[in-house]
C-alpha positions as CSV (number, residue, x, y, z in Angstrom):
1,X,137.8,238.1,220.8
2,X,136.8,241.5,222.6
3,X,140.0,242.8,220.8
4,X,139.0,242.2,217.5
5,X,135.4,243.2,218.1
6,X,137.1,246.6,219.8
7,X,139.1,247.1,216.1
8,X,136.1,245.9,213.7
9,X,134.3,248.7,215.7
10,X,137.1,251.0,215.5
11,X,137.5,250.3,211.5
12,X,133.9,250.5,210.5
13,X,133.6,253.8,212.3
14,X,136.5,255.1,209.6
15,X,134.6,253.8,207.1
16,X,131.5,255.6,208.1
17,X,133.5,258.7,208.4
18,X,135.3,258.3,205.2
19,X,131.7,258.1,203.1
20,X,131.0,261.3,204.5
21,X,134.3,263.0,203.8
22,X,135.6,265.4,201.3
23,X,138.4,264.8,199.2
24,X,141.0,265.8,201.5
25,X,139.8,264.3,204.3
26,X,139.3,261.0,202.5
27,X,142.9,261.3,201.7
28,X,144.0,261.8,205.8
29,X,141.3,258.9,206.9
30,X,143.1,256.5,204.5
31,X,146.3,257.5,206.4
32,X,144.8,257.1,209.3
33,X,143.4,253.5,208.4
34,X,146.3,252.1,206.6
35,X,148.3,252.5,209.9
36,X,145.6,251.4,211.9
37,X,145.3,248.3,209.7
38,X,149.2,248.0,209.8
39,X,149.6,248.5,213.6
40,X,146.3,246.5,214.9
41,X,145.9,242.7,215.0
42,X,143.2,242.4,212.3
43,X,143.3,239.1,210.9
44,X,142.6,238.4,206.6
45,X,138.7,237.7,207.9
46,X,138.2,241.4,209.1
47,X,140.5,242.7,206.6
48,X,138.1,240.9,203.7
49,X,134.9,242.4,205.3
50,X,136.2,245.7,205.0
51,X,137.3,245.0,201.3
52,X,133.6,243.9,200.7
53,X,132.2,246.8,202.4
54,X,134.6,248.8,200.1
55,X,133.4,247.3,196.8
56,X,129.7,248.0,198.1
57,X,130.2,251.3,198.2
58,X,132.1,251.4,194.9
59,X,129.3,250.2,193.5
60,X,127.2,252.5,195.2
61,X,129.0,255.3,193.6
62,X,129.2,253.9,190.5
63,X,125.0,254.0,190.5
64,X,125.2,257.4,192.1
65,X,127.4,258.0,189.1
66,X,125.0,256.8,186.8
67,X,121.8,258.5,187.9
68,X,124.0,261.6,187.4
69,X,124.9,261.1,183.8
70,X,121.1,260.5,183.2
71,X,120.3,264.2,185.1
72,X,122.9,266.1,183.2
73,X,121.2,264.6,180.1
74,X,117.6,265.6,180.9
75,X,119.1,269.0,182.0
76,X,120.7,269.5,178.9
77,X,117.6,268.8,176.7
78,X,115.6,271.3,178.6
79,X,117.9,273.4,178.0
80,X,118.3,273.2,174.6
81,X,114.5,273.2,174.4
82,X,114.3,276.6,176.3
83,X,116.7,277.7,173.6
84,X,114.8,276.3,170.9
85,X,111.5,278.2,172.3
86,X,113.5,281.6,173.0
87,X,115.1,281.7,169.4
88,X,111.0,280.8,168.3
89,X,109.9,283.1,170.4
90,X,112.2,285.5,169.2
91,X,112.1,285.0,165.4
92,X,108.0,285.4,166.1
93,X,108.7,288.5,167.7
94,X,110.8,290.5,165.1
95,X,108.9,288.7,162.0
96,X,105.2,290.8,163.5
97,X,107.4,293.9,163.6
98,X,108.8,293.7,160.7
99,X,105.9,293.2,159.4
100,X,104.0,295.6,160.9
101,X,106.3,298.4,160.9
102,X,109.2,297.3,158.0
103,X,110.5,301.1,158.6
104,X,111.4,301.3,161.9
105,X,114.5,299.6,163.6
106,X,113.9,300.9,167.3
107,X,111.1,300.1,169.8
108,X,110.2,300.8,173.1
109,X,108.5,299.0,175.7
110,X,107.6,299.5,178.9
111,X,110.4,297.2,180.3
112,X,112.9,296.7,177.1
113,X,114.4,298.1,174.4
114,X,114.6,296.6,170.6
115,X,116.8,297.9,168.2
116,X,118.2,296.5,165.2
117,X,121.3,296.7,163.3
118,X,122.3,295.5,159.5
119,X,125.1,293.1,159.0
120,X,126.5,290.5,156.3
121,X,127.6,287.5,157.4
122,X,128.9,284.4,154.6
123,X,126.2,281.6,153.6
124,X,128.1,278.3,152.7
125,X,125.2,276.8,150.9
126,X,127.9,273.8,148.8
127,X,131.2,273.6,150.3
128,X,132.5,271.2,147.6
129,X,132.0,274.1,145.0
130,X,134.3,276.3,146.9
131,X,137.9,277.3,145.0
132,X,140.9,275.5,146.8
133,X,142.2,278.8,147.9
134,X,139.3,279.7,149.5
135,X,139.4,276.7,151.9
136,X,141.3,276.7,155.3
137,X,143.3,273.6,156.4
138,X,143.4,272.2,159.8
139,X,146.3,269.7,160.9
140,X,146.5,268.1,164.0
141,X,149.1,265.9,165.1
142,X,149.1,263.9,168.5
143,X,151.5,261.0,169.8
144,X,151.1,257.5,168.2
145,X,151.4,255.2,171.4
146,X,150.9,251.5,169.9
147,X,153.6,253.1,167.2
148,X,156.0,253.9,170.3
149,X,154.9,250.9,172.7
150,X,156.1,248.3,169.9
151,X,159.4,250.9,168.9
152,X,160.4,250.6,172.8
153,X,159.8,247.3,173.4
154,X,161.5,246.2,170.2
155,X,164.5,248.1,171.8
156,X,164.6,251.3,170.6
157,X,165.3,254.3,172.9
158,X,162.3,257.0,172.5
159,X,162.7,260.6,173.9
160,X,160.2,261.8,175.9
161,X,158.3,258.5,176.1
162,X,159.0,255.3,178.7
163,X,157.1,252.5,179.0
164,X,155.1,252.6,182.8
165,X,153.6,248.9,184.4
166,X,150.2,249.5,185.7
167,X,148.4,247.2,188.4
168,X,144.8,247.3,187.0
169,X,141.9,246.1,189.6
170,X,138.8,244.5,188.2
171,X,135.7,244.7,191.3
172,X,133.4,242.3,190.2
């Protein structure tokens, strides 16, 4: 009994580590506790604890993963609403001068700089109207793998493709 208590200690203090890891230590701790597991006396019982404890977390980091999609999503709308407001901001800016002084193309302020510059740029305004020989064709082509899973499994040899088994876990 003390023996097993000794290893359950022994395992969850691993497992506490390994949360708090990097990558590459992750990678030596589950070295480190594969062997352990291997070598030690730890019966299915202990072994299933740990499994359950390993799912928690999963799911813990699946939340955590979660909660992070949702900030990178309100980041990115204020950013593009910053960018809305500068390109405002802007637009009100060079429409006053304009307006107020339609000669000049150079100011100075105290802290900045504005000059402008003329260019032409092309205005699509009905892309169906455009000649044929005006019109610039894109062609992508990427590996059909249903196409070559059925070819190979019918028989047929394919270079450069083989089919691979996979042992898919489901955590539920």
């Amino acid at each position: 009994m003390y023996q097993g208590c000794r290893i359950q200690r022994e395992i969850d203090s691993f497992f506490l580590e390994m949360m708090t890891a990097s990558d590459e230590e992750q990678v030596e701790l589950q070295d480190v506790i594969t062997e352990y597991l291997a070598a030690s006396e730890a019966s299915k019982a202990q072994l299933m604890v740990k499994v359950d404890n390993i799912c928690t977390y999963i799911d813990d980091l699946t939340g955590s993963e979660a909660l992070i999609e949702q900030e990178i999503k309100r980041l990115k709308d204020l950013k593009d609403r910053f960018a809305k407001k500068r390109e405002s901001l802007h637009r009100y800016m060079m429409q006053n001068l304009q307006a107020t002084f339609p000669a000049d193309t150079k100011f100075t302020t105290t802290y900045h700089e504005i000059s402008s510059r003329r260019s032409t740029s092309v205005e699509i305004t009905d892309e169906e109207l455009l000649p044929e020989d005006m019109l610039r064709t894109k062609t992508t082509t990427s590996p059909d793998k249903d196409l070559i899973k059925k070819a190979i499994q019918a028989g047929q040899e394919i270079p450069g493709a083989q089919l691979k088994t996979n042992l898919n876990w489901t955590i539920k």
